[in-house]
C-alpha positions as CSV (number, residue, x, y, z in Angstrom):
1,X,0.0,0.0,0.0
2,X,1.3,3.4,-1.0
3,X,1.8,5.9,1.4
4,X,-0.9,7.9,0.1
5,X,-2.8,5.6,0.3
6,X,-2.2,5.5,4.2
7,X,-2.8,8.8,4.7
8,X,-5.9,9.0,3.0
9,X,-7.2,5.8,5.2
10,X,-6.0,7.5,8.2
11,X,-8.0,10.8,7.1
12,X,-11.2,8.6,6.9
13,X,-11.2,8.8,2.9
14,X,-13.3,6.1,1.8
15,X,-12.3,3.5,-0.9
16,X,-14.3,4.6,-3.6
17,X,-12.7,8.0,-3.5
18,X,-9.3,7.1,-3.1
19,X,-9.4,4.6,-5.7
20,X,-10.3,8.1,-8.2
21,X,-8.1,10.0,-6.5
22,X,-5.6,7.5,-7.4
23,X,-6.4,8.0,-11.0
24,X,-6.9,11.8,-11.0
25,X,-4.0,13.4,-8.3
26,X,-1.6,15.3,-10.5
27,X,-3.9,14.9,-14.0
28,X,-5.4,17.8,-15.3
29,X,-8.7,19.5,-13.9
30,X,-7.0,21.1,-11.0
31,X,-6.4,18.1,-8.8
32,X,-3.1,18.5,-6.9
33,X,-0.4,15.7,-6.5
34,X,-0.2,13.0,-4.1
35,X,2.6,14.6,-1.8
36,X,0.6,18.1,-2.2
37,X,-2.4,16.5,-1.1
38,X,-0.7,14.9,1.7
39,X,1.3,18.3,3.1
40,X,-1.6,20.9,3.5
41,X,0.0,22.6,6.1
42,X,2.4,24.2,3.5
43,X,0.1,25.2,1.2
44,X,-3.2,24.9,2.3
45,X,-3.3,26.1,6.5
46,X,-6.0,28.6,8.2
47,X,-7.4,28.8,11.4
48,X,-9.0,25.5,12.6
49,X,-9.0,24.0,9.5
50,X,-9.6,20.2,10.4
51,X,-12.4,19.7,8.0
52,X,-11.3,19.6,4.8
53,X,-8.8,17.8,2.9
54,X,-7.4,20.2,-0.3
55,X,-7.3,18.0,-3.7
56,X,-6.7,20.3,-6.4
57,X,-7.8,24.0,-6.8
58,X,-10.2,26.4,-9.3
59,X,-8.5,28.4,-12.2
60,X,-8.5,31.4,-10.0
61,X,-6.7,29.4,-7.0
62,X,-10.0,28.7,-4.5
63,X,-9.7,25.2,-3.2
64,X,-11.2,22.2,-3.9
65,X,-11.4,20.1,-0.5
66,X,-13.3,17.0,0.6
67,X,-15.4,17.5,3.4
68,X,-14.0,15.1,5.7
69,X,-16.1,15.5,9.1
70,X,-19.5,17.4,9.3
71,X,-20.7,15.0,6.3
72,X,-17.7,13.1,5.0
73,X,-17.0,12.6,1.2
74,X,-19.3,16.0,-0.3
75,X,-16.8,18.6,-2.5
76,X,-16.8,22.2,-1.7
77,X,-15.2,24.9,-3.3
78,X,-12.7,26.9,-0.7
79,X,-12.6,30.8,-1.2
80,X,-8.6,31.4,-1.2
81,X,-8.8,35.3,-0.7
82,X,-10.3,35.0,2.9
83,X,-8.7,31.7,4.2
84,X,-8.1,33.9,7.4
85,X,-11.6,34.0,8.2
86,X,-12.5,31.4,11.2
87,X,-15.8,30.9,9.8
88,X,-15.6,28.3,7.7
89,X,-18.8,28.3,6.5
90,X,-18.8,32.0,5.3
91,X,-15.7,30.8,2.7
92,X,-17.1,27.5,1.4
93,X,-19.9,26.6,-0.9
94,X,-20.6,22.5,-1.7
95,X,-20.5,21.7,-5.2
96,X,-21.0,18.0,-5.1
97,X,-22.0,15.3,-3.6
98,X,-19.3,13.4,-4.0
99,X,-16.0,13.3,-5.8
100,X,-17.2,10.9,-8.2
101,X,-20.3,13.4,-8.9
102,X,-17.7,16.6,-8.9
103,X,-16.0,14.7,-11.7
104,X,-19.1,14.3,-14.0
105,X,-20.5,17.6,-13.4
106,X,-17.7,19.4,-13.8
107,X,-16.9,17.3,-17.1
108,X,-20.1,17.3,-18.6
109,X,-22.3,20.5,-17.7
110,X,-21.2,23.6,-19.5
111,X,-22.4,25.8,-16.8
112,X,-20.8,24.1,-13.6
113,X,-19.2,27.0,-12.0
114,X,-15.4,27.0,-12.5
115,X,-14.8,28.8,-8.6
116,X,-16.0,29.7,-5.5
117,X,-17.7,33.0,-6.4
118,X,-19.7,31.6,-9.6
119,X,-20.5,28.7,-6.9
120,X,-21.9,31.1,-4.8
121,X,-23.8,33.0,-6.4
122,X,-25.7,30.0,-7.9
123,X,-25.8,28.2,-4.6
């Protein structure tokens, strides 16, 4: 078992979504690579932040994270311009339920919003 693999287990990920992130970390779409996923700290750190796991980020740079403890496995976009804020609520919008369904919405509707903002305002 890879150590990504691991850590994603020891995050609570569950196997359906690691076995996509597997295919998709470090591809195209936004979605980060394994080691960046892993080391959030570095790249990805505000106030509190235990919730969500980072896996790749918007054109603009507003985060893609898996929701990993109010409702584990939904994908939210991440405002990056006011990752300060201790409100997590006020910076994130959910954008699927799953990463699986991320993947085909964001692949096959035209109109899925491409960050945060456009998530938003549709939400």
């Amino acid at each position: 078992m890879s150590a990504f693999v691991e850590w994603l287990l020891g995050q609570g990920v569950d196997q359906d979504t690691i076995e996509l992130l597997l295919v998709l970390a470090g591809k195209s779409g936004g979605f980060e690579t394994p080691d960046r996923i892993m080391e959030p700290d570095s790249w990805f750190h505000f106030p509190g932040n235990t919730r969500f796991i980072r896996i790749g980020n918007c054109p603009n740079g507003d985060g893609i994270g898996i929701d990993m403890t109010r409702n584990p496995g939904p994908v939210y976009f991440i405002d990056h311009e006011r990752l300060q804020l201790d409100d997590i609520e006020e910076i994130s919008v959910r954008v699927a339920d799953s990463l699986q369904d991320y993947v085909q919405k964001s692949s096959k509707n035209p109109d899925f919003p491409y960050d945060y903002h456009e998530a938003k305002g549709l939400a």
